[in-house]
N, C-alpha and C positions, 0 to 999 in steps of 0.2 A: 549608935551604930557600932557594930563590932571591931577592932583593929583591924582585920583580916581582909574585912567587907571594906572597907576602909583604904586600905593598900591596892586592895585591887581594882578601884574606880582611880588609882591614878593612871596607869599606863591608856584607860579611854578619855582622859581629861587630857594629857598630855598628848596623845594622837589628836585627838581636835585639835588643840592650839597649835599642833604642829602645820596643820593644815592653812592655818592664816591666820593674821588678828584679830582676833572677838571679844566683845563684851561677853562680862558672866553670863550673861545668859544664851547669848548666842554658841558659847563651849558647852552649856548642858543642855540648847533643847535637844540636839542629837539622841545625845544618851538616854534623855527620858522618854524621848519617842518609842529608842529602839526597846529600854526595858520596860516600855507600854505603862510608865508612870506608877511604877509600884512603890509604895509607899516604903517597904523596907530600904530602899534607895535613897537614902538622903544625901544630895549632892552639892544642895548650895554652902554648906562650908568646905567645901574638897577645893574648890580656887583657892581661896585664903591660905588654906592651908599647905599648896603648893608652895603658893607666891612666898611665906611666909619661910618653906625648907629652902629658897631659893632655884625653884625650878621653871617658875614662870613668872615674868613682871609685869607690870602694868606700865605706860609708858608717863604716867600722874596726870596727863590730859584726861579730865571729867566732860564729860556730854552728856547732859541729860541724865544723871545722876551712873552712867557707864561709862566704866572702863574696859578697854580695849588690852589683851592677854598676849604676852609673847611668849617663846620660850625664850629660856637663858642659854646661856653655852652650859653651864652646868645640866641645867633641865633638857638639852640638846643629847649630850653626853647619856645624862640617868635615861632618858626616852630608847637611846640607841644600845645600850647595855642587856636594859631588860626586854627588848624586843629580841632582840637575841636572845634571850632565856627563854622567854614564852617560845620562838617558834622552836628551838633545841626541844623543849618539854611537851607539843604538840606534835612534834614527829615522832617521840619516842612514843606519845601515848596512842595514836595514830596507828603506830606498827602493832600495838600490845593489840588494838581494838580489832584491827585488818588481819590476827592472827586466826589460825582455822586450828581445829581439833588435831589434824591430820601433821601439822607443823609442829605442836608439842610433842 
């Protein structure tokens, strides 16, 4: 998978686990629902690979070979930053889109 494509499945990994505790699986079935299980989506190393930048932990209690996903304060913090950035970059692109002919 691409860096790009990559980066951008954290901010919906880190909104799940924002949402509660879950096992890895329970953080990507969301996403693979919602992107109807396309195969350029590969999501089961984007946990690790949070857990690993320190943005989300596991709390090291195994059940049945799952781990249950928190955020960090860090991963609290990075979550609440770039959420910020997306909606800043969704209103400006929003305006650009809502623009008429008549307004240029």
């Amino acid at each position: 998978m691409d860096k790009q494509l990559e980066g951008a499945l954290d901010m919906p990994i880190l909104k799940t686990v924002s949402l509660g505790s879950l096992d890895g699986y329970g953080v990507l079935l969301p996403i693979r629902q919602i992107s109807k299980d396309r195969p350029e989506i590969q999501l089961y190393p984007a946990p690790y690979r949070l857990e690993h930048q320190g943005w989300i932990s596991s709390p090291g209690e195994e059940s049945e070979n799952q781990q249950d996903y928190r955020l960090t304060t860090a991963g609290k913090c990075r979550f609440q930053t770039e959420a910020e950035k997306w909606n800043r970059l969704a209103d400006v692109i929003s305006g650009i889109m809502a623009t008429t002919h008549e307004e240029v």
